[in-house]
C-alpha positions as CSV (number, residue, x, y, z in Angstrom):
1,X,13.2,9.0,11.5
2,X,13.6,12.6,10.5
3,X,17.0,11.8,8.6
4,X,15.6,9.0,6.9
5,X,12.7,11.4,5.6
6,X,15.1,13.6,4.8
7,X,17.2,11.3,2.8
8,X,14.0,10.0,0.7
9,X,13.4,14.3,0.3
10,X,16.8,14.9,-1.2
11,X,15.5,11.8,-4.1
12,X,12.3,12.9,-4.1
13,X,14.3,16.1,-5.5
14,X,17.0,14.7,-7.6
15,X,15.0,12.5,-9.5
16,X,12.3,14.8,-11.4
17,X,15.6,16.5,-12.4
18,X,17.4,13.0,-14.0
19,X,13.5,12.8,-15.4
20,X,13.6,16.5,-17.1
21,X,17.0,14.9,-19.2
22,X,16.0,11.4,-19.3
23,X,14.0,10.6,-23.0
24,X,12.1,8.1,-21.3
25,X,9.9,9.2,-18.6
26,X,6.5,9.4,-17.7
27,X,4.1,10.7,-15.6
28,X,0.7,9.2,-14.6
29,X,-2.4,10.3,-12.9
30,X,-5.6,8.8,-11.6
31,X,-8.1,8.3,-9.0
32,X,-10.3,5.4,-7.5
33,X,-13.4,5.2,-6.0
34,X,-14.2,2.9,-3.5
35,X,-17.1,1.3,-1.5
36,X,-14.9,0.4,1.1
37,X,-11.0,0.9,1.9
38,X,-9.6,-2.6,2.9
39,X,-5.6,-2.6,3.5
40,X,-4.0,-6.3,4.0
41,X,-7.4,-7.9,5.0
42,X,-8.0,-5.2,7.4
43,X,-11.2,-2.2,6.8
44,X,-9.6,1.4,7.9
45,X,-12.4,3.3,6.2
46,X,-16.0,3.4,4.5
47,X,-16.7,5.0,1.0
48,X,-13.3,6.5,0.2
49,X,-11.8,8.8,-3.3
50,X,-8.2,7.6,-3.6
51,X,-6.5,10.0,-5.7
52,X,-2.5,9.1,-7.1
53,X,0.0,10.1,-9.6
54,X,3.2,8.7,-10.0
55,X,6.7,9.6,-11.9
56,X,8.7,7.4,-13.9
57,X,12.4,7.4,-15.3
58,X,14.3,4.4,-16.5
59,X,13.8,2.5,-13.7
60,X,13.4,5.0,-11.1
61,X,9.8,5.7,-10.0
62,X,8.6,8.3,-7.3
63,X,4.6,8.5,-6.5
64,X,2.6,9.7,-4.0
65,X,-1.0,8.4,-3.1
66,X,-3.6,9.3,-0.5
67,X,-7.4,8.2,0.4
68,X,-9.9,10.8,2.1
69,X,-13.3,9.1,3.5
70,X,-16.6,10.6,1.8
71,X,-18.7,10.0,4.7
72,X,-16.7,12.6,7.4
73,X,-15.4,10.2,10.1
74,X,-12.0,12.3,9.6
75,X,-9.9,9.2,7.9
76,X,-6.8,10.6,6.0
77,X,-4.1,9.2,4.3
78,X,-1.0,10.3,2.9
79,X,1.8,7.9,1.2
80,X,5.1,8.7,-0.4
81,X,7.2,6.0,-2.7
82,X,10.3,6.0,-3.9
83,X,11.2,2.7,-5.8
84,X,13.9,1.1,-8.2
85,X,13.6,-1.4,-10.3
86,X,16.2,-3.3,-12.5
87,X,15.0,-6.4,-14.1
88,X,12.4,-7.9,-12.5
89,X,13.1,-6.8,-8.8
90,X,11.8,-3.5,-7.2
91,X,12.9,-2.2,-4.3
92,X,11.9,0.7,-2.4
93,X,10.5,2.6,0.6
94,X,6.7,3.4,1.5
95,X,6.2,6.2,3.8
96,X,2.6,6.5,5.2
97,X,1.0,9.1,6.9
98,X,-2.5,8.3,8.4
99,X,-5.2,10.8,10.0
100,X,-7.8,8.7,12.4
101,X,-9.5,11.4,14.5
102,X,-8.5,14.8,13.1
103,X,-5.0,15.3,14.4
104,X,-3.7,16.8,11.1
105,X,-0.2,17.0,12.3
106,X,1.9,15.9,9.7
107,X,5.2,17.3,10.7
108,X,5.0,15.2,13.9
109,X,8.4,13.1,13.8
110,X,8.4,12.0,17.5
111,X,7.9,9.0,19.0
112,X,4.4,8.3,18.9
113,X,4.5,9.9,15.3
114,X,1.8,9.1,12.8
115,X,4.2,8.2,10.3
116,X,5.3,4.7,9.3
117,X,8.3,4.0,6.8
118,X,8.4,0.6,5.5
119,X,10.8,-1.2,2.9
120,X,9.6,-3.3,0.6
121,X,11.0,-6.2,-2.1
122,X,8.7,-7.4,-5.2
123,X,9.9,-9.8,-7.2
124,X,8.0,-10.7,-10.8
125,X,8.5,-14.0,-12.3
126,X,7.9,-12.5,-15.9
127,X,6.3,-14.0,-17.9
128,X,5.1,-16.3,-15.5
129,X,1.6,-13.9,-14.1
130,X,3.4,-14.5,-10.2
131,X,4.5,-11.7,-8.4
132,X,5.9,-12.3,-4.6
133,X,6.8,-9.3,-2.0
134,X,8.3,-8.9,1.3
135,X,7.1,-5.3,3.3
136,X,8.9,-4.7,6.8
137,X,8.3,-1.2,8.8
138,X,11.9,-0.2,9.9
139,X,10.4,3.1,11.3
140,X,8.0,5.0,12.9
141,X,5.7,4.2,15.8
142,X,5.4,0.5,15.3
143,X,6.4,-1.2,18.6
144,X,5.1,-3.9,21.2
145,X,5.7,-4.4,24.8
146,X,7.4,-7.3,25.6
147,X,6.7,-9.4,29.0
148,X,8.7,-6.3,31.2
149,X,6.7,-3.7,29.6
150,X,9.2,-2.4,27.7
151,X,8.7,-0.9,24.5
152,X,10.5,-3.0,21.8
153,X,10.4,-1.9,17.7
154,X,7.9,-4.8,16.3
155,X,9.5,-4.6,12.8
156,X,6.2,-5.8,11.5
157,X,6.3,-7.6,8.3
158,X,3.4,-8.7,5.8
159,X,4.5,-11.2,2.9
160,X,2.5,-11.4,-0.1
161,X,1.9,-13.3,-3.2
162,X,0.0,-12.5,-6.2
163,X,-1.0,-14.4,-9.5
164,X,-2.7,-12.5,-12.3
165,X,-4.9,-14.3,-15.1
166,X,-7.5,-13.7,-17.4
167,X,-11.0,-15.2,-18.5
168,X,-12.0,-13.5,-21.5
169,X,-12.3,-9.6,-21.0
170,X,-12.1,-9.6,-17.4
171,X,-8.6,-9.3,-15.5
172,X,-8.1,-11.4,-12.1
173,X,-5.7,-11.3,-9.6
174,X,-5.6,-13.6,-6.2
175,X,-3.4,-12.9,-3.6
176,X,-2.5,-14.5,-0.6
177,X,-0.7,-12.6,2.4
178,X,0.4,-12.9,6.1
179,X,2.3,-11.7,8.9
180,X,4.6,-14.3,9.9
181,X,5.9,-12.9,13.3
182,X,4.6,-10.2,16.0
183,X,3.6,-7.2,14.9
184,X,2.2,-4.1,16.2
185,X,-1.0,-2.9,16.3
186,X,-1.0,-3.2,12.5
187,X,-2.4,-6.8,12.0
188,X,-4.7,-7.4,14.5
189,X,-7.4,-9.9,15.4
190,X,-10.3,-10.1,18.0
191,X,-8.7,-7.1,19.6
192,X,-4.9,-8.1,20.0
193,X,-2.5,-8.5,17.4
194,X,-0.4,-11.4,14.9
195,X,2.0,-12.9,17.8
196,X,2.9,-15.6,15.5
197,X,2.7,-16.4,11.9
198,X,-1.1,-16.0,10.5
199,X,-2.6,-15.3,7.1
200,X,-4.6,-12.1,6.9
201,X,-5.3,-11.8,3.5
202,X,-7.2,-14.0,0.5
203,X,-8.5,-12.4,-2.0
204,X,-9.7,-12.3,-5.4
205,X,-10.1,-9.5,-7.4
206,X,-12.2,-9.0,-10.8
207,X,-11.6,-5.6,-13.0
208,X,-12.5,-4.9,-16.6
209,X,-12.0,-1.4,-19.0
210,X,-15.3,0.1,-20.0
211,X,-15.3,1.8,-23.7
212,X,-16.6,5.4,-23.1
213,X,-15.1,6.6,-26.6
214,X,-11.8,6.1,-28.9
215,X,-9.7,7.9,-26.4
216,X,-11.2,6.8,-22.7
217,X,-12.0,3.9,-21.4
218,X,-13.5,3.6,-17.4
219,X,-12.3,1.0,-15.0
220,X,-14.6,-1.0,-12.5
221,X,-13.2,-4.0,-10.1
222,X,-15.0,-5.4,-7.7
223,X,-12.5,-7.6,-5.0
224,X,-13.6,-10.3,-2.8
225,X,-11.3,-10.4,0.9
226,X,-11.4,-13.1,3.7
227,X,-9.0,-12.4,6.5
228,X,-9.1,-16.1,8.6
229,X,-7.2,-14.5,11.5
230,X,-9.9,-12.0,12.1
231,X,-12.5,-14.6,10.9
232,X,-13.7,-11.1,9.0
233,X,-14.7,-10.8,5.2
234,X,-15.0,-8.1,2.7
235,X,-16.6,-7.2,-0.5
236,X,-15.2,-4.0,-2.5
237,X,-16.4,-2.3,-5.7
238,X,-14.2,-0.1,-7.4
239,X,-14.3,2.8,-10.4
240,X,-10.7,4.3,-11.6
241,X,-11.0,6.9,-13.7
């Protein structure tokens, strides 16, 4: 775990210098406000700010993005992202760092450590509006005990797909995902967790740009989710600013 952090470090470092020579970069920053944090079908928080910014050169892409609950239950999140992308795949590495009770720790590499690094594949069927991804944790504390007790690494996966329309002003965006093997405690459902293939996610999500003046516009989305292996449902309102 701690070479593999180290390894995305040393890009993390290399590539803001290729950015300081490379004419096209750019560099992004934002934040979201949200009623409710929802992750793959699954709530981890109430009324969250979700801040990000992200860097960009040639097809290289490094970003980090967090979410800190306004209500003071203690629920903190860190992520890192490194990603390439050459025609219409993107590849890459996620590495999230979550706070439930407090434990601010976040130089804890052992083995119950708090952070997860996961790969990821997207592919884009441009210009067809379909979008397909493959997610896989290949690190971390994400394990399961099999029928001995013994700990075993869950390599727990979540597969998505995502088709984007529009219906005059308003943007839409339905995606359907699912774990389709064990996983750890990450998808889980009346208290145990995804032994087998089950979808987790449906949803549908509406978001339109409010004119504020010639030079800013505000963003609202509001996203219906259904999770059918947790028989659970959620409704999200958004603002990015």
């Amino acid at each position: 775990m701690k070479r593999i952090l180290l390894s995305i470090t040393v890009f993390l470092l290399v590539l803001p210098a290729r950015a300081k020579n490379d004419s096209i970069c750019d560099f992004s920053v934002g934040a979201d406000f949200v009623s409710s944090y929802v992750w793959r079908g699954m709530m981890l928080s109430r009324p969250s700010v979700q801040p990000a910014m992200d860097l960009q050169a040639g097809g290289f892409s490094i970003g980090a993005w967090g979410s800190v609950e306004m209500t003071g239950y203690g629920y903190k999140e860190v992520d890192l992202t490194a990603s390439y992308t050459v025609n219409n795949l993107k590849i890459g590495l996620f590495n999230y760092w979550v706070s439930w009770d407090g434990n601010y720790n976040y130089f804890d590499f052992s083995e119950s450590t708090a952070h997860l690094l996961e790969a990821f594949l997207e592919y884009s069927f441009d210009p067809f509006p379909l979008t397909v991804g493959w997610n896989t944790i290949i690190a971390g504390d994400d394990k399961y005990l099999d029928k001995n007790g013994k700990a075993k690494r869950a390599f727990s996966t979540y597969l998505e797909v995502r088709y984007a329309f529009q219906i005059k002003d308003v943007q839409l965006e339905t995606a359907v995902g699912a774990s389709p093997w064990r996983s750890s405690t990450l998808y889980t459902y009346d208290g145990g967790r995804t032994d087998r293939f089950a979808v987790i996610n449906l949803s549908l999500m509406a978001s339109k740009d409010i004119k504020i003046n010639d030079r800013y516009s505000l963003g609202i989305f509001s996203q219906l989710i259904i999770n059918p292996a947790k028989e659970d449902a959620f409704f999200v309102f958004g603002i990015k600013f």
